[in-house]
N, C-alpha and C positions, 0 to 999 in steps of 0.2 A: 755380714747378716743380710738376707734378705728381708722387705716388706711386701707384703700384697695389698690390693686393694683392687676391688671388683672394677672389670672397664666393661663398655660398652660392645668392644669386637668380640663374638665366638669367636672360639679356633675350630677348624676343620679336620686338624690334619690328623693323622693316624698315630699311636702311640710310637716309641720308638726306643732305645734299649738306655737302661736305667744308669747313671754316674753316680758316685757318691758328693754329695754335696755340703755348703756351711749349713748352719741354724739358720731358720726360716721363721719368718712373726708377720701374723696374719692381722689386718686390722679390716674389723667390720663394725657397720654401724649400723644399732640393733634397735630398732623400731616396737611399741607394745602393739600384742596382736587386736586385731579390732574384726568385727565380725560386721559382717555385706550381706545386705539382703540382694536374691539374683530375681529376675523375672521369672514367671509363672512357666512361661515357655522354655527359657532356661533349666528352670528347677526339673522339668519333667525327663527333660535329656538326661541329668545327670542320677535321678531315680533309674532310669534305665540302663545308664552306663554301670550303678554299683552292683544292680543284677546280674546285669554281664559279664560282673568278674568275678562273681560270689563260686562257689562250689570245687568240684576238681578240675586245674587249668594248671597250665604250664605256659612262660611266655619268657620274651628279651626284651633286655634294656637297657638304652644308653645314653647318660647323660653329657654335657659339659658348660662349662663357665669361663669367662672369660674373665683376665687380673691381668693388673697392671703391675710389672715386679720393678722393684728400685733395690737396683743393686749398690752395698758399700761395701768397705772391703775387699780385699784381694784382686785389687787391681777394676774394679766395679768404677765405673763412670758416671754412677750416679743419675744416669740418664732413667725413666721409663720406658721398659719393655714389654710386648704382647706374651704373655703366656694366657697356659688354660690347666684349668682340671677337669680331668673325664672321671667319671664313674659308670661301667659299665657291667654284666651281668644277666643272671638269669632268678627265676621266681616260677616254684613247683608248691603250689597250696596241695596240699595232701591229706586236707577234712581235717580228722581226731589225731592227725601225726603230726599238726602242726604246719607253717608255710618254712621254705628251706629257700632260702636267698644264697646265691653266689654273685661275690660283688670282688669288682677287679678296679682300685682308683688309681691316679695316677697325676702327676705335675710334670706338664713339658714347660721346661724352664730354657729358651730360645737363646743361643751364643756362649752356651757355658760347655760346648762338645764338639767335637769335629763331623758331627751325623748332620744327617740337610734339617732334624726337627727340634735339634737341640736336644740338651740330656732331661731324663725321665729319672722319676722317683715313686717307686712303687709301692703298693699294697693289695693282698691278698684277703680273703676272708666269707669263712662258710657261717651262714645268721639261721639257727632255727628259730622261728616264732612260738611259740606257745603259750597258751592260754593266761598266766599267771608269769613267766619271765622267758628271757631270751639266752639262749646257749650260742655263743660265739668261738670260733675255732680262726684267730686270727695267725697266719702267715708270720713266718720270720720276714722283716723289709726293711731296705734303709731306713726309710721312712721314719718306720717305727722306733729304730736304732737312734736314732737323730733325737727324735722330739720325746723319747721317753713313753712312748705310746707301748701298748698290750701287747705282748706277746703269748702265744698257746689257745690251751682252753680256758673259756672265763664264761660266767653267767650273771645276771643283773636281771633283779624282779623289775618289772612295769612299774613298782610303787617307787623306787629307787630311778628308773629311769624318768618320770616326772620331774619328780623332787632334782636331778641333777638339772634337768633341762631349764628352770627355774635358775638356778646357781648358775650354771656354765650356758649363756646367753649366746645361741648367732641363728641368726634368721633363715629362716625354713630351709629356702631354697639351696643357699649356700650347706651349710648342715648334712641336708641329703646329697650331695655331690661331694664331699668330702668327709663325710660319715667321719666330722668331730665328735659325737655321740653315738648310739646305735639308734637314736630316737627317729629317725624315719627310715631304719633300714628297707623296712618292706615298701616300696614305690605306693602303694596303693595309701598309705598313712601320708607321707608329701601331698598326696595328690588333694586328699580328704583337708588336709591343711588349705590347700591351697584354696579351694572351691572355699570353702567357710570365708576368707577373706577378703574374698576378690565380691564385687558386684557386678556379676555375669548377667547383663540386658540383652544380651545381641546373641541371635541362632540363625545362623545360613546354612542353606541346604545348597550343594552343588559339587555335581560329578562325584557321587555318592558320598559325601562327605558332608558330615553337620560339622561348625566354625562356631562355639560357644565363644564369644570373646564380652571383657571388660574391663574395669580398673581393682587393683590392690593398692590399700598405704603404702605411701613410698617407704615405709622402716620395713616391708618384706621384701626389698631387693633391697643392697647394700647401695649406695652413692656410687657412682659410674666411674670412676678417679677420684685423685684426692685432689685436684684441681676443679672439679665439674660441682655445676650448680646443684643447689639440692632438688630433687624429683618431688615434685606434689604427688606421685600418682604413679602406678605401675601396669604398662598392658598386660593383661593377659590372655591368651587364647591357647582353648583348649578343643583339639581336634578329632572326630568320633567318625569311626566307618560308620556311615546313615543307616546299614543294616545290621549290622551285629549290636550297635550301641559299644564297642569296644575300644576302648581308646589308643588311636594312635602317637600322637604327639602333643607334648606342652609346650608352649615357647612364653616366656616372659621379656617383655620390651617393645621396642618398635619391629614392627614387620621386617622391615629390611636388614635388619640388624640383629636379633635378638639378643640380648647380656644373657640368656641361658634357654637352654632347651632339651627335652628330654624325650627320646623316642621309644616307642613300642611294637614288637615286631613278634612276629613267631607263634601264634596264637596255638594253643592245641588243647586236647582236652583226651590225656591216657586214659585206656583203658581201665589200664592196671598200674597200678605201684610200688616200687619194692620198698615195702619200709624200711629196711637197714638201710636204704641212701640216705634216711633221716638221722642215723644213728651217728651223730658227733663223735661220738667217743667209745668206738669197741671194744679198745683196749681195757679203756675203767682208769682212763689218766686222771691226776688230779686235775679239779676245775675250780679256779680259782675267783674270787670274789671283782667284779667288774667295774662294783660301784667305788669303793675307796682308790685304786689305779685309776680310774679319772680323774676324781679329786684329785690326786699328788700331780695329776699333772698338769692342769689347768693351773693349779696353785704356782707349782713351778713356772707357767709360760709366763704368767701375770705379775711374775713376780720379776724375771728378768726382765720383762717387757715396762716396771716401773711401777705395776700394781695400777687395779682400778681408776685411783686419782690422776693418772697421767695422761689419759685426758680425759673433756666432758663427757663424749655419748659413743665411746670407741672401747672394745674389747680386742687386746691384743695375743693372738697366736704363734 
């Protein structure tokens, strides 16, 4: 079995070709959300960054996290290792057709392969956004083989992803790089999270770049190891080309370091659109219900993992 738990180091490196691997259990530790008043000067950037991204736009995006794995098992030494998980992709807002997310995640799990990055566990998945619920066309992946996760097409109303996100608890940041829910598939809902949280005082202008930075409750980043002291307090700094108002990067934690970061690239804004690229499902497959398949499976992880009670302020995946 493996454990995770959130560390302080990013990883760098590049994805690298997928192994099948044991059951994996995630523990995070889930903080209640609390809302941050930002400065006047603050607030105005980010009024203008959500302008910036309202209408028809097309862009990339790449996240990653940084977890500490404790391998048992199979010859596992028990020791902690640097892994990460990426989540990367693209986001094509398309007006009245809805925004169409391509998201590519992945787990470099470091001395379990003969490759220089260690073996990979992957997942695939195409998110349309719409107005009232989300159409998900997830990938056949290990991954998903492994932990009981979706397979195909599946849909799940906004009222039902609430109400899950409530029941199946893991903090923002973590959540959207490992898309355990579809609750922040579209980058720009993380991002909306994030700012609410955080008490963003500070706006630097330089070498065309505005530097929004300030603090989040330490319960929206997970504890840095399961050794490390608890965080009072979470940096964060959010990064905007001074003239577009367009967001380039997020990073949470200390400057030198960051425990996670997530960049923006590619800005563009088509002309034109072909609607059928928003078309999930041309064939007319069945699409099946999103919300009870998470249920079964949070219930299973929690279940193997000792249930709830097994300990105070930790949810295990």
């Amino acid at each position: 079995m493996l454990l995770f738990a959130s560390s302080a180091t990013a990883q760098q490196d590049d994805p690298k070709l997928p192994a099948p691997q044991d059951d994996a259990a995630l523990e995070i530790e889930v903080g209640a959300p609390e809302a941050r008043a930002n400065s006047a000067e603050a607030d105005a950037w980010l009024a203008k960054l959500e302008a910036a991204h309202k209408g028809i736009l097309q862009y990339n995006y790449s996240a990653q996290v940084g977890v500490q794995v404790m391998m048992s098992g199979g010859g596992g030494s028990g020791e902690p290792m640097q892994a990460s998980f990426t989540r990367r992709g693209s986001v094509l807002q398309g007006g009245p057709l809805g925004t169409l997310i391509q998201c590519n995640k992945s787990l470099e799990l470091p001395g379990l392969s003969d490759g220089p990055g260690g073996a990979m566990m992957d997942e695939s998945s195409a998110v349309l956004v719409r107005a009232a619920d989300l159409l998900i066309d997830y990938k056949a992946s290990e991954m998903a083989a492994m932990t009981g996760g979706p397979q195909g097409l599946t849909k799940i109303s906004k009222k039902d992803l609430n109400a899950l996100r409530e029941t199946m608890p893991m903090a923002a940041p973590m959540d959207f790089v490992m898309m355990h829910s579809p609750s922040y598939a579209d980058p720009r809902d993380f991002v909306r999270s994030l700012t609410e949280q955080t008490a963003l005082d500070k706006a630097v202008k330089a070498e065309g770049q505005v530097i929004l930075s300030g603090k989040a409750p330490a319960g929206y980043m997970p504890a840095m190891g399961p050794n490390a002291d608890p965080l009072l307090e979470v940096e964060v700094r959010l990064i905007l080309d001074a003239n577009t108002s367009r967001l380039q990067r997020v990073e949470l934690g200390s400057a030198d370091k960051p425990s996670m970061s997530v960049s923006f690239s590619d800005y563009a804004q088509p002309e034109a659109i072909d609607a059928e690229s928003f078309n999930l499902n041309p064939e007319g497959k069945e699409v099946k219900d999103l919300a009870p398949i998470l249920r079964a499976q949070f219930e299973q992880m929690t279940f193997i993992g000792g249930g709830p009670s097994s300990a105070d302020d930790e949810d295990e995946f």
